[in-house]
Each structure stands twice: as C-alpha cells, then as structure tokens.
N, C-alpha and C positions, 0 to 999 in steps of 0.2 A: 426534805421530809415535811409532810403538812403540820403546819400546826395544831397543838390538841388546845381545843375549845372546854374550858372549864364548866360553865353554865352555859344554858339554852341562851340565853339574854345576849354572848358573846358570839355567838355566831350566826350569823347573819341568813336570814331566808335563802335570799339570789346565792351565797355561799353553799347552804344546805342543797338548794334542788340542783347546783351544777356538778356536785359531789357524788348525786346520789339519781340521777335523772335514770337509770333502768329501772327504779322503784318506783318513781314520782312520776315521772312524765307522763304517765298514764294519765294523770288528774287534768288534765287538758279538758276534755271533755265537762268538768264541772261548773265551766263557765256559762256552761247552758243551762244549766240545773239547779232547780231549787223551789223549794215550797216556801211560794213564794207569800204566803200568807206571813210567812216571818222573818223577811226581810224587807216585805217595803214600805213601812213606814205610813204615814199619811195620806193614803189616795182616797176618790171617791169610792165609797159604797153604792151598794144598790139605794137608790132611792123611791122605789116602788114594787111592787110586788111583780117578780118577776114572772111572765109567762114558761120562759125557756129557761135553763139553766148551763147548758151548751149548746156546740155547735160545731156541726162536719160540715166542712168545706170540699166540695165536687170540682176544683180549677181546669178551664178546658185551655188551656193555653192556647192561643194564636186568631182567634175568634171563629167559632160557629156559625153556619150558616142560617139566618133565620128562616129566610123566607124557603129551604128544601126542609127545616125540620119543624119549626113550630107558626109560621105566618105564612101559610098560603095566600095567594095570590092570584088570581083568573086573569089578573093583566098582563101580566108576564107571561102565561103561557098565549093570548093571545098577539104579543106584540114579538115573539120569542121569531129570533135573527134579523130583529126589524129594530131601525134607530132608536134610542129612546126618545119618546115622545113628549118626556115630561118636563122639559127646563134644561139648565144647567147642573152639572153630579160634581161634588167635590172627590178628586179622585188621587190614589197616592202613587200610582205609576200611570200618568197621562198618555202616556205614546201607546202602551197597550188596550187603551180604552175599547171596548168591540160593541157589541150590538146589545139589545134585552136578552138572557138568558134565562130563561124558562127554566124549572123544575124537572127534572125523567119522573120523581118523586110524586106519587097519591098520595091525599090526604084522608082521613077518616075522622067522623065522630066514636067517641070514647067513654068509654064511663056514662052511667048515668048524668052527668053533665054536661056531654056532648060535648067535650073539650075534643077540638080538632088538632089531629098530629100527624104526622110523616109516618108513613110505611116504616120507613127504617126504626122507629121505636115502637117496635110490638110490645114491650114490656115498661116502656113511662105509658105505654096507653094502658097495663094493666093496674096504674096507680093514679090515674088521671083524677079520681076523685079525692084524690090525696093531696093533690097539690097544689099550688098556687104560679098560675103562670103567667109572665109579667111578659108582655111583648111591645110596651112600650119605652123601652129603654133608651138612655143617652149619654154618652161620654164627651170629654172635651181634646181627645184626642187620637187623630187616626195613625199614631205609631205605636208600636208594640208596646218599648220600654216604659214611655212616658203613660201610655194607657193603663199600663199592667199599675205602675206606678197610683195611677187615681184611683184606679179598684180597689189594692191593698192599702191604699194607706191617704187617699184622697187628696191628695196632693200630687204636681207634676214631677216633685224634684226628687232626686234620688236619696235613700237613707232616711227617709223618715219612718214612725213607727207604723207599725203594721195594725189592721183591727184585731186579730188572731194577739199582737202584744197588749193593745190596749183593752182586750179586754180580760187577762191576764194579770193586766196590773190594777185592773178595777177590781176584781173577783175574786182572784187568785186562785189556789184548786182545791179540789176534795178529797183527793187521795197524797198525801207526803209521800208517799215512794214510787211518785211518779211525778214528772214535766206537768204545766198545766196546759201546754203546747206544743204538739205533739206536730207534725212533719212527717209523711209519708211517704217517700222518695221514690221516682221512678228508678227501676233497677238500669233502665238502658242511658240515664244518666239526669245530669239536672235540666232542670226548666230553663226557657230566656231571660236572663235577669237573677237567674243561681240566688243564692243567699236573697238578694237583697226584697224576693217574695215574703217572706216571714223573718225580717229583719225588729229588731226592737228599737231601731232610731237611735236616740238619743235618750230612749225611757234607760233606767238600766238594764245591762247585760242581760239580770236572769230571764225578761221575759221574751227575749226571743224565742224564734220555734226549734224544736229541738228536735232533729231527725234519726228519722228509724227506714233504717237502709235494710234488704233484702241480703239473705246470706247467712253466715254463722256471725257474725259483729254486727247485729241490725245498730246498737250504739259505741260508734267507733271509741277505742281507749277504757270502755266502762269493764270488761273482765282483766283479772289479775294476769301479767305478764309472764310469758312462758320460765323456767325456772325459779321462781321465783314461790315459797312456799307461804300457806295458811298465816303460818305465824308469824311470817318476818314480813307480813303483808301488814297482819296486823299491828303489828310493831310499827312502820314506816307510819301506819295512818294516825297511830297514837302522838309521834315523836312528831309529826307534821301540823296536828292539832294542836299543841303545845308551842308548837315557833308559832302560831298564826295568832293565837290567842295571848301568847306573850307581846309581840306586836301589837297587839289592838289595844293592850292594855294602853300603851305607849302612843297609841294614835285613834284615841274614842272616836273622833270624829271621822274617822276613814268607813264609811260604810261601802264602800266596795270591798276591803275587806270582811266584814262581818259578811253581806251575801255571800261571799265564797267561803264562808266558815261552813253556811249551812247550806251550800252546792255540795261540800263535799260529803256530807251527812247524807243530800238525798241520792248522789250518785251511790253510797254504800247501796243504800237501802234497793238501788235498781238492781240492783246485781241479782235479785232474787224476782223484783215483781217483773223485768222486762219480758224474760224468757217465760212465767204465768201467759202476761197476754199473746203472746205472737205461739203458744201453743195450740192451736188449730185440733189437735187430737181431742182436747176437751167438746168439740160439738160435734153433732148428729150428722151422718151423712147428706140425709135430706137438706138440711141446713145448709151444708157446703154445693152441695148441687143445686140448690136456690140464685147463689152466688155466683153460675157457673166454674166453679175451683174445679177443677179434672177436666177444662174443657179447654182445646188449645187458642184460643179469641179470647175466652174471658177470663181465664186462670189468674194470670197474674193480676189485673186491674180487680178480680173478684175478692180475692186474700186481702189485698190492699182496704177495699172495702169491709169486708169482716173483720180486719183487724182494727178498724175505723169502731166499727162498733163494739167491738170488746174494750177499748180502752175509753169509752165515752161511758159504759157499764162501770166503768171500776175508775169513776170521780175527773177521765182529763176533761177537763174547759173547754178544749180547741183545736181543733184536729183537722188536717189541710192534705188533702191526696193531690199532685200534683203528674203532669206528665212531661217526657224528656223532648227539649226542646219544643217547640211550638207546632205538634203535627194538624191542627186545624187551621191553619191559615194556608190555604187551598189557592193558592195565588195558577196553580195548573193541577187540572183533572179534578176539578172539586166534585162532580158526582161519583168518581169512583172512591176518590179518599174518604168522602163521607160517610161512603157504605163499609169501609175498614174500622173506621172510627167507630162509627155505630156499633157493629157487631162486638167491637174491642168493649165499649161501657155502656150498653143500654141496662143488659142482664143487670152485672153488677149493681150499677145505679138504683135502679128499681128494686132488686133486690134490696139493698139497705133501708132504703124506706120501709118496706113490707114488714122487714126482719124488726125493726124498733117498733114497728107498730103492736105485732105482734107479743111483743117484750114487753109494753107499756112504756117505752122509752119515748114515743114519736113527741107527745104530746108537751115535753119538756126539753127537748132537742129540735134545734133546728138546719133544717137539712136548704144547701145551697146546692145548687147547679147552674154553673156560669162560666164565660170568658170574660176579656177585657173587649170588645165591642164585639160587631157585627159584621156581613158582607156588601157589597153593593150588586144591585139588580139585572145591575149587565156583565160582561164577559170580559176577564182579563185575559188576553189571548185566544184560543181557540176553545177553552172549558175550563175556564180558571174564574173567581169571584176575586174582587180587589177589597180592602176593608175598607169598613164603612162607621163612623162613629154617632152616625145620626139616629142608629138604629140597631137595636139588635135584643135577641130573647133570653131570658131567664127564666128559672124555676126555683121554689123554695116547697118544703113543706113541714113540718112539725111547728111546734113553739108558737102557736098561737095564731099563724096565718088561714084566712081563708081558701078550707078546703076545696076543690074542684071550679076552681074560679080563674078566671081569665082576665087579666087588668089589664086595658089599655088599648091600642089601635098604632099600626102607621098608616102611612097613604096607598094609594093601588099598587104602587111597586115596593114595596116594603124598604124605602129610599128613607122616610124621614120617621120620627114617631112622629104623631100631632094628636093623640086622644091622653088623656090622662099621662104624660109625660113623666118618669122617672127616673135622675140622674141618678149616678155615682152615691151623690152627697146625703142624698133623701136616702137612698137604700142602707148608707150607713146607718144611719140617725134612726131609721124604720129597727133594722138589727139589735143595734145598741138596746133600743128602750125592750125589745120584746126579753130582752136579757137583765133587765130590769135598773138598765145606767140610763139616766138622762143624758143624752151626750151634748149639751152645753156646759154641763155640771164635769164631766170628764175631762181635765185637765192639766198639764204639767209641764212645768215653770222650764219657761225657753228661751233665749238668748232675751230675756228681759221682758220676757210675755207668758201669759197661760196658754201654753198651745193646745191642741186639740185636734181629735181625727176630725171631724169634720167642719172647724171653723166656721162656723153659721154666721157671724157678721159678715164672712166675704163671702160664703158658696150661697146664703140661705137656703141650706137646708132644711128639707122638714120632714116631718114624720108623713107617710102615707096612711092612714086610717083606714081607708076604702082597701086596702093588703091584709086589715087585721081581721080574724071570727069574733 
C-alpha cells in the first residue's frame, strides 16, 4: 500500500509527478514557455530607440543560388561549359568539380529602383522597392552544420544561443499568453541541424524557440489529456502549483524553478490564444489568396507565412519559418530545383512583406530572407552548384532598412564578394541594434566570461550604416 502523505511539504515533487504522470506529463511542454519579461532577471535592455520591434525569420536551408536568383552575371554565361578562367575555387566535393555554369535563368529590372532579379521571382520583383538586397555576403564556413551554426548563433560550435533567443532574452515579449519565440515547422519534417536552429544555449531554457507544428497539436503536450475532465485538470494544476512553490520556498535561490512556475502559467494561458492565432477563418479571402493558401505550390509555405504575421500582430518578438531538411542545396539539377523552390516561396515571401506593409506593421518588423551561404559558379556534375561561402545573397526589409537598395558587389563569376563586404558577424550586430540592443552591451556570464552573439573583440563586428534608411 502507498503511503499516505500528510502535508504537501512530505511528499516529494519526483514522487508526485511519477504517481500522477497521466495528469502531469502533459507539462512537458512548459519548458519552453514563458513570459519571459518575468523570469529573467537582469539582462540588457534596449539601449536606444529602437527602429524594429521584431522579427520574421524566412530560413532557406541548404544555400540558395545567388548568381540564378539575385547576382547575375554576363561571365558566366559567356564562359558557360568553358574552364574556369579565373584562379583557383575553393571547392567541397573536388573530384566533381566541372566547367562555368551559366544561368537558363533572365534577369530583369524591377521596381522603380531597377533592382535586378531572376525570372523566377516574379513576385520579390513585385516588392523590390521594399527591400534591401545585400549580395555581398560572407561566411566562414562551407559546411552546412557548422554554417547554419554561424548564421544562427555566430559561432562555429554547436549549442550556443541562437539570435531569435538572445533577442528574447534582451526584450522579452509583449503578449504573456504567448512564447516570445515562436518556430514554424515544416510539416514534412525538421531542418538539418533539428533543434539546435533555435536552440537557447546555455542562456536559460525559457528562451528557446518554441514550435508550432501543422495539425490538430500545432503545440505538442499544451491541451488537456483525453479523459481527463475540466476540473480535476484544474485541480492537478492547483495541487502542482503548491508542491512547486512549496519547493522554492525551500530553495529561493533555484531560479530554474521559479521560470517554470511561470512556464506553466503561460502554457495555461496558450490553451486559448494558440488556437486565436493559427485560426485562418478570421481573414479575408483575398488575403489568403495573396498568400497563395488554396494553391497546391504555395499552400503550405503561404499559411506558414500568415501565421507568421498574425502572431508578430499579437506582441511574439521572433518568429522563424524553417524548411525540412535542406532542399536548396542543389548539389544535382540546380535549375530544375530552383524553379520548385521558387514557385514553393516566392508568393508567400512577397506576400508577407506586402501584407505588414499594408497593416502598418512593416515599418517596425523586420523581415529576413536568407540561407547559411551561397553556390559556386561552376558545375557539380552534369547540373548541379557545389557551396560556396565566399559569397552569396540576402534580403531584408521593414525595421528601418534601406528601401529598394542594393548593397554591395562580387566578382564576374559571382565566386567571391569584394564590394562592401558583409559577414555573419556585421549582419548580426546590424539586426541587434535596429531592434534597439547594442550588441556589445548584450551579454551573459559564461564559463567565466560575458559572452555574446556576436563577440566583437574576436569577429569585429560592426554595424552596417550604409543597410540603414
């Protein structure tokens, strides 16, 4: 027979949830969650008046081709099945190295600013004066993990925090019944590198990104467990609040407890606003057909997007769409995948910008579109791009970036940047401040050091001026 526990104080947490885990386990999920305005303590504030106040993340995993969609090139087509002409290539499958690969792909002037784009995005040329396109980019690594690694979190090594956390833990959110980071999961599965894209490091747990999956459970564990009623729900959550707060009395200094005192407050609190944002029926048909939603290429990635912009409308920080597995690294048949891809997220893409703009949201969000590098200019195999970290394109637009403007240059083969040059480190440190953190000033205490996304004594980073309006 189990023994009967006189006072809460006698019976022990790890005892209660193994007793009681059809009720509890559910709370699993709270580890993600939390308004985090109230549990973390001492961070940097905003130190200037911020331009943005958040930010959608557009991740293309596996790297985009620059030089078919935003950096044309006349050398390549005239040098196209012919050696490269121009040096030595740093290359990451050697043996398949083949000739200059030319574009199939036309270019066009766009927008009044005569920002030139790829065929394949009929609709970023319909926003071209919207945006800021950066084509002189550079990383410091041509493999996936360790790339993906720099981009999210500027660093090569795995497990550190993400900008989507650190900027979470600088800010924190504006709506309590809701994540300040939000995660938008491809339905056909995770990305290369799963979790550890919107990972929170070593900052604490709450501020990782917290994912909203496609389905009746977009957050796994967050509704009440089958048989289980209203009230003895409500009961569990009471009785469970009381062992946790009985504990803390007993251990003040445990703030990982306290955060999950008020995880599980804000996970209550999802149960109602999750299923507001991801209801779709609340907008205009037109709206949705903006998006492409009812359309079988943009359906899915268009929702994903709309749902991007409804929870960016109702106070989250930081919202990251991601796709499964790394379908842009085109290592064979890169002009046919390209044109899948395209058609998969131009719409959408474009569409969200439009849609904020229209909203009056643009000018206070800021919108990314990016991989983790670039391609190189010759041919892996018979139609395949190899990656390239020397080079490759970005876009941005809201939050204070120069509208319709095009930064930077590479060389005739779109092989190297060499015009106004933009790493990793700069594009962090550019983000951070338009969000209104100095990010020198952004920092938290690490194995005996203040660490930081972007480490400016070793990367020198620096802000890009010539990106801001």
């Amino acid at each position: 027979m189990p023994p009967i526990y006189s006072t809460i104080a006698e019976l022990t947490r790890r005892t209660f949830l193994g007793r009681s885990a059809g009720g509890i386990g559910s709370l699993a999920l709270a580890s993600m969650l939390a308004d985090s305005r109230s549990v973390r303590g001492a961070v940097a504030e905003p130190n200037q008046r911020p331009q943005a106040k958040a930010m959608i993340c557009l991740f293309q995993h596996g790297g985009p081709s620059q030089m078919d969609l935003f950096d044309p090139k006349p050398a390549l087509q005239k040098f196209h099945g012919k050696p490269y002409p121009a040096g030595q290539l740093e290359t990451h499958f050697d043996k398949q190295v083949g000739n200059v690969l030319g574009s199939p792909y036309s270019f066009r002037n766009c927008g009044e600013s005569g920002m030139v784009l790829s065929e394949l995005l009929p609709h970023t040329a319909r926003i071209a004066d919207d945006i800021t396109l950066i084509r002189s980019m550079s990383t410091e690594s041509v493999d996936h993990e360790s790339a993906l690694r720099l981009i999210h979190s500027g660093k090569f090594l795995s497990g550190l925090p993400t900008i989507g956390a650190w900027t979470i833990y600088a800010l924190g959110t504006e709506n309590e019944n809701l994540p300040g980071y939000v995660v938008l999961s491809d339905p056909g599965g995770l990305p290369v590198d799963g979790e550890k894209n919107w990972t929170s490091g070593w900052l604490p747990a709450v501020y990782q990104g917290t994912v909203f999956r496609s389905g009746k459970s977009p957050v796994l564990n967050l509704q009440t467990p089958d048989g289980v009623s209203p009230q003895a729900r409500k009961n569990q959550l009471r009785f469970l609040d009381e062992l946790n707060r009985t504990h803390l009395k007993r251990h003040p200094e445990n703030s990982e407890l306290a955060a999950r005192i008020a995880n599980f407050e804000t996970a209550a609190r999802m149960q109602v606003a999750v299923p507001d944002v991801l209801d779709l029926s609340q907008e205009t048909e037109a709206t949705k057909a903006m998006y492409g939603i009812g359309q079988p290429a943009t359906d899915e990635y268009g929702t994903r997007c709309l749902i991007a912009r409804r929870l960016i409308e109702r106070g989250v920080r930081f919202v990251q769409l991601f796709m499964a597995g790394q379908p842009w690294d085109t290592h064979s048949k890169n002009a046919e995948s390209l044109k899948g891809l395209t058609a998969r997220t131009d719409q959408p893409s474009a569409a969200l910008v439009q849609d904020l703009k229209q909203r009056g949201l643009l000018d206070e969000t800021i919108v990314l579109w990016t991989g983790e590098f670039g391609r190189l200019p010759v041919s892996q195999g018979p139609d395949g791009r190899d990656h390239n970290r020397r080079a490759f394109s970005l876009w941005l637009a809201g939050g204070g970036f120069k509208a319709g403007y095009v930064h930077g240059a590479t060389d005739d083969f779109s092989y190297e940047s060499v015009e106004k040059v933009v790493n990793v480190h700069d594009l962090h440190a550019t983000l951070l401040q338009q969000l209104g953190i100095e990010h020198e000033s952004l920092t938290y205490p690490h194995e005996g050091r203040e660490a930081s996304l972007t480490d400016a004594e070793v990367t020198h980073a620096k802000i890009v001026e010539e990106l801001l309006a």
